[in-house]
C-alpha positions, -999 to 999 in steps of 0.1 A, spaced: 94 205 94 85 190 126 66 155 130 40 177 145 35 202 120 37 179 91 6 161 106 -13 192 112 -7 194 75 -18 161 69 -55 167 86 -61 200 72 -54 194 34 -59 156 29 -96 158 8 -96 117 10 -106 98 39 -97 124 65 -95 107 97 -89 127 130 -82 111 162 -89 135 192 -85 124 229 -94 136 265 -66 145 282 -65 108 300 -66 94 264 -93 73 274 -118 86 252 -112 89 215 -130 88 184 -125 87 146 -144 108 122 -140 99 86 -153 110 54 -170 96 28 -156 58 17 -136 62 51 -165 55 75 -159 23 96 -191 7 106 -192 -5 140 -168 -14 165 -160 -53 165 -149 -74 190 -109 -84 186 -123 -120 193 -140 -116 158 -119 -96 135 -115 -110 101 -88 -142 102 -65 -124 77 -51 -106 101 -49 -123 132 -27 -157 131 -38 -189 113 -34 -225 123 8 -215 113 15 -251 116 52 -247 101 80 -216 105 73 -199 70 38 -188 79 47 -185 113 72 -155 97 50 -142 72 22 -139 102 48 -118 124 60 -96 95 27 -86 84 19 -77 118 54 -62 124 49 -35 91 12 -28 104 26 -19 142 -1 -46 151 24 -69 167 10 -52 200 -26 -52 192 -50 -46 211 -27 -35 239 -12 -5 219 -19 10 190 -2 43 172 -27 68 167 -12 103 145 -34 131 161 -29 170 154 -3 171 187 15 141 174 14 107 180 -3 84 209 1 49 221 -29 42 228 -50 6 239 -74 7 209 -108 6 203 -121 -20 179 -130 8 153 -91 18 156 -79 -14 150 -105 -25 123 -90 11 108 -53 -5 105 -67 -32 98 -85 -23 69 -54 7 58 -79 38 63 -56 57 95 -22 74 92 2 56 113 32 72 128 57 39 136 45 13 111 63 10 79 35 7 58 -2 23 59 -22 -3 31 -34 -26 64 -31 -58 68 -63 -68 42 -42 -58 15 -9 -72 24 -29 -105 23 -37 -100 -9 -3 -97 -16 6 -130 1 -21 -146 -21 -8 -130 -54 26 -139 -49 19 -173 -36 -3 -181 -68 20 -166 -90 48 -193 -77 26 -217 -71 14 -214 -113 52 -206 -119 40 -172 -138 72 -155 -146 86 -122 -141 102 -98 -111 78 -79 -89 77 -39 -84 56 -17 -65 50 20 -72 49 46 -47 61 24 -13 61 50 14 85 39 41 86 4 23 63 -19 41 47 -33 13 75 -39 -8 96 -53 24 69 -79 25 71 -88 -14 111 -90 1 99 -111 22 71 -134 6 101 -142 -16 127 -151 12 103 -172 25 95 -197 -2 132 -199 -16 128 -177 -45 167 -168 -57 156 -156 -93 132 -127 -92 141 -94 -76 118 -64 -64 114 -33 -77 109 -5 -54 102 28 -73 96 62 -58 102 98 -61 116 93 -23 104 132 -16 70 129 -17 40 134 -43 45 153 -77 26 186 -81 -2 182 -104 -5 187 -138 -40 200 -144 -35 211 -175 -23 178 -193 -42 158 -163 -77 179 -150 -86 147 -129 -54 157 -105 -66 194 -101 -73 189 -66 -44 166 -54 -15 191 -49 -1 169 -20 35 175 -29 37 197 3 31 171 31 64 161 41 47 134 61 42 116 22 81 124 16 102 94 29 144 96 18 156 66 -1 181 60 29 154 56 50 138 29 34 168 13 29 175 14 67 141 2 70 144 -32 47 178 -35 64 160 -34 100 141 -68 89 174 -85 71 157 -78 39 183 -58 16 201 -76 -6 209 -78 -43 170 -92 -52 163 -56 -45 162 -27 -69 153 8 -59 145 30 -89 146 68 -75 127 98 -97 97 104 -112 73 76 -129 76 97 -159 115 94 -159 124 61 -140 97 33 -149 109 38 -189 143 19 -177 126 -11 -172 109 -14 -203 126 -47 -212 117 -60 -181 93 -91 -173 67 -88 -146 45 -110 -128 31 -86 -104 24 -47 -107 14 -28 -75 8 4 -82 4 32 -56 4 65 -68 -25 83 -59 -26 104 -91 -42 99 -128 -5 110 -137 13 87 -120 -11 59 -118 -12 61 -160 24 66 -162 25 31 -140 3 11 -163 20 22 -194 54 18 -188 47 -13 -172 15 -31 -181 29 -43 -220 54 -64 -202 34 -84 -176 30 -117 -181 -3 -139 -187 -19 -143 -161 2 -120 -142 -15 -99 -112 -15 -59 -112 -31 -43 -79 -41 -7 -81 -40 3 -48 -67 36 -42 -92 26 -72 -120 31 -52 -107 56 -29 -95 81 -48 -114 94 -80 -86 100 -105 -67 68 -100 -101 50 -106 -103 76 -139 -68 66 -148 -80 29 -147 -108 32 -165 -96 53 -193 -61 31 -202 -81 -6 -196 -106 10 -223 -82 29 -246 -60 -14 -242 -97 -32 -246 -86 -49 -213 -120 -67 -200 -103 -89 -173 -123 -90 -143 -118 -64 -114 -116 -76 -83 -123 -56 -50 -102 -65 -19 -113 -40 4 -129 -3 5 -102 10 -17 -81 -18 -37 -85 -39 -67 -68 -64 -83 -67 -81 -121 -52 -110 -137 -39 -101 -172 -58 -122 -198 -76 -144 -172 -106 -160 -182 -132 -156 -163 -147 -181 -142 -174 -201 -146 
């Protein structure tokens, strides 16, 4: 299937968030249309965008690399002279407006060249998890699930390089062919979400190998666990974690994530549920295994769609 066709797919079946980018045939006119929590208020100034995304004082080389690489996995590095734009004829370079970069800012387009599509708001979150978690020396290896092309797990890679860290490693688990077909039967919240079609989800272990080896990021602190939640996160059940990022769209998978996983994160640990509020039966998921576990820690919002907890945190005053 052709980069073309799998995007045609991607704007006629996605029932989330659909965003459409149409343009004259000058590109110089173009506008998004999004649905429900997609809708992007306004179009700010790049003078004014939020400081998590563009560059901080970076008075020393770490955060000077950190800065670039977040930029780098968002295709931002460019912004706001070009921007990649999918579109039902493929993709455009285009100079974008401040609602298109506010959307990649914020992780609510489909991008076609960068390596990751959670924007940079919640790859600043990730910074500040990690950082805490070594900074509070809260032990345990990291692992995201469901990565895409990578780009958020290449910047745990990288979060890690950065500080020094020699003994914790990355877990990077994926199906690496796309989204599972629901199970509506055993899972009636994922009725709706047969996504397993869009090849434009379905990205080949090799390729995000090649992609953590195109920013000198694969190496042995890097585990790649290939197959189904249901069959590949039970191999790490002796396994300590400090941080959870879980990304898998579905109640199924998004369960499976917490329960083969949560048990063994550590106090104080972080887990980040990536599409809470974006996507009805991840929140369900949530809701239903935090009850079922009398888990109370506070949930914290980082943008339209993610949240965050820290395992037995207390809350604060």
């Amino acid at each position: 299937m052709t980069l073309r066709s799998a995007t045609r797919q991607i704007f006629r079946k996605l029932p989330i968030g659909q965003h459409l980018a149409t343009a004259s045939r000058n590109n110089l006119e173009r506008r998004v249309i999004a649905a429900g929590p997609a809708v992007i208020p306004g179009e700010p100034d790049l003078a004014v965008m939020p400081p998590e995304w563009r560059s901080p004082s970076l008075s020393e080389p770490r955060m000077l690399y950190l800065d670039l690489l977040k930029k780098s996995l968002t295709f931002m590095t460019y912004a706001p002279n070009f921007l990649d734009l999918a579109s039902a004829n493929g993709i455009r370079l285009v100079a974008p407006s401040g609602t298109e970069l506010n959307a990649r800012v914020e992780g609510r387009d489909f991008p076609f060249l960068a390596d990751t599509m959670v924007g940079l708001k919640r790859l600043e979150n990730l910074q500040l998890c990690v950082e805490s978690i070594l900074a509070e020396n809260i032990p345990g290896d990291l692992i995201e699930c469901g990565v895409w092309r990578g780009g958020a797990s290449i910047f745990l890679r990288g979060l890690l390089k950065a500080h020094g860290v020699v003994n914790r490693s990355i877990g990077v688990a994926d199906s690496f062919r796309g989204m599972p077909s629901p199970n509506p039967r055993m899972y009636p919240a994922d009725e709706r979400l047969n996504w397993q079609p869009l090849t434009y989800l379905a990205v080949s272990l090799e390729q995000v190998q090649a992609n953590f080896k195109r920013y000198g990021l694969l190496d042995e602190q890097v585990r790649f666990l290939k197959g189904w939640f249901c069959d590949s996160l039970p191999t790490m059940s002796g396994r300590q974690w400090s941080l959870i990022r879980l990304d898998g769209d579905l109640y199924q998978s998004t369960m499976e994530g917490l329960t083969h996983l949560y048990p063994n994160l550590s106090p104080h640990g972080y887990i980040i549920i990536d599409d809470y509020y974006g996507i009805s039966a991840c929140r369900q998921a949530v809701d239903d295994y935090r009850k079922a576990q009398g888990i109370s820690d506070e949930l914290v919002r980082i943008d339209w769609t993610g949240v965050y907890w820290r395992r037995d945190r207390p809350a604060e005053i």
